[in-house]
C-alpha positions in Angstrom: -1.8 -79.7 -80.8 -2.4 -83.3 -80.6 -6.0 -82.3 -80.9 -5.8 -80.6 -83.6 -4.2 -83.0 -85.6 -6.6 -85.7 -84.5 -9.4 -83.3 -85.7 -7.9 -82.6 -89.1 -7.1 -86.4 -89.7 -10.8 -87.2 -88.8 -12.1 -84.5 -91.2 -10.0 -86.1 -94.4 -11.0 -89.4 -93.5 -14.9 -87.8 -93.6 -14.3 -86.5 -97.1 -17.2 -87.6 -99.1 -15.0 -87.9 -102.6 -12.5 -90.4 -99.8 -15.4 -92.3 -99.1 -16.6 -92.7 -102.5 -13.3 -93.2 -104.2 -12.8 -96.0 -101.4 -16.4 -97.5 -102.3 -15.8 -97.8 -105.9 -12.3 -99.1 -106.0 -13.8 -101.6 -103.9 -11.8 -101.0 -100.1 -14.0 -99.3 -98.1 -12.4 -100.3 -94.9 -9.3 -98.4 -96.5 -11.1 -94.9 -95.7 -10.4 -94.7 -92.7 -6.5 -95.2 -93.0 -6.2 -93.4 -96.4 -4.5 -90.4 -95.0 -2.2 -92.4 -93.3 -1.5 -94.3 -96.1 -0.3 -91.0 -97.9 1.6 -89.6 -94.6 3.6 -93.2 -94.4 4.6 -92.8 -97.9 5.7 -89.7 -97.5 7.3 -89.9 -94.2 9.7 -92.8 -95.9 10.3 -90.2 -98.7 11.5 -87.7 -95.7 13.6 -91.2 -94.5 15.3 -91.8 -97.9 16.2 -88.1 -98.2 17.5 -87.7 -94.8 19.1 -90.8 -94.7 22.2 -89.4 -97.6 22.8 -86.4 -94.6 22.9 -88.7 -92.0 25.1 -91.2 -93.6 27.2 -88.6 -94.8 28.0 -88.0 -91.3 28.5 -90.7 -89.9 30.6 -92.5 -92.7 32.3 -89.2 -93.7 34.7 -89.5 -96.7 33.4 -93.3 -97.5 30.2 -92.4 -98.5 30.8 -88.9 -100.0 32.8 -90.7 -102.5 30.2 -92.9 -103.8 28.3 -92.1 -107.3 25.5 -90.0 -107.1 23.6 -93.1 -107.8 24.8 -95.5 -105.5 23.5 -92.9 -102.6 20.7 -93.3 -104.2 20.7 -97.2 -104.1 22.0 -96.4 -100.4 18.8 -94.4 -99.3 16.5 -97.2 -100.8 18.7 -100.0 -98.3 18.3 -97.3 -95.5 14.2 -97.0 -96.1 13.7 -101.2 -96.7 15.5 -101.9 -93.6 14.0 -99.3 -91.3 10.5 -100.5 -92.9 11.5 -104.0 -92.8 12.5 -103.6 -88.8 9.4 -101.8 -88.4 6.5 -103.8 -90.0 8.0 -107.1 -88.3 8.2 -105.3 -84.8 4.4 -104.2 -85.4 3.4 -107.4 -86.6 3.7 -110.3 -84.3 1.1 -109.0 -82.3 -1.2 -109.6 -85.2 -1.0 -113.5 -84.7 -2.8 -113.1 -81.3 -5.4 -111.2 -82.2 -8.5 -113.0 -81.1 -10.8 -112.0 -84.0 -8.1 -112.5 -86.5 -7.6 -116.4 -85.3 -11.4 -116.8 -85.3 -11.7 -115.5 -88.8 -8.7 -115.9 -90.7 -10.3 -114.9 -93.5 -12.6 -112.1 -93.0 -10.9 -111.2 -89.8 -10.7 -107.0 -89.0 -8.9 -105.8 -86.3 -8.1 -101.8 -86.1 -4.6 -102.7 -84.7 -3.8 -104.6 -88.2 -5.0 -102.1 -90.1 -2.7 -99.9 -88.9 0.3 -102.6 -89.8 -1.1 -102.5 -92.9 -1.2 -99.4 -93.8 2.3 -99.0 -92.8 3.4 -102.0 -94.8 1.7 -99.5 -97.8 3.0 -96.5 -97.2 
């Protein structure tokens, strides 16, 4: 399965519209990590959604009796933190990155790339 998915990921990345679109926005290192981009984005979606069930169990009555729009507001504080927790967690090891400390401007590391593309999404 694991495969599979690898296979299909490389094969989106390989789209020639995704490479050109990347090209003329001007970020072609971003082809590579587009489809992540989108799958972050839309795994925090999943989060936001899922979050109004799970706090519905485990504050019970509390939270059922907020507005439809403070569980709303709710989900968003749910998402931040878990990204928040997330992209620091993922990050620190970005400040010891050889090439990154030799180059602190053009620096590239794969690694980073992937912070950043969570940070994104």
């Amino acid at each position: 399965m694991l495969s599979s998915l690898v296979t299909n990921y490389q094969r989106l990345v390989e789209l020639p519209a995704a490479q050109s679109l990347c090209v003329l926005v001007g970020l072609p290192k971003l082809a590579p990590y587009w489809p992540a981009l989108f799958a972050f984005a839309g795994l925090f979606q999943l989060l936001r959604l899922a979050s109004n069930s799970l706090s519905s169990l485990v504050f019970g009555a509390k939270f059922d009796a907020l507005t439809r729009r403070q569980k709303y507001d709710w989900g968003i504080r749910v998402v931040s933190q878990v990204h928040a927790i997330a992209v620091i967690l993922l990050a620190i090891p970005i400040f010891f990155k050889q090439e990154l400390i030799n180059d602190k401007l053009f620096g590239f590391n794969n690694y980073a790339a992937w912070v950043y593309t969570l940070v994104c999404g």
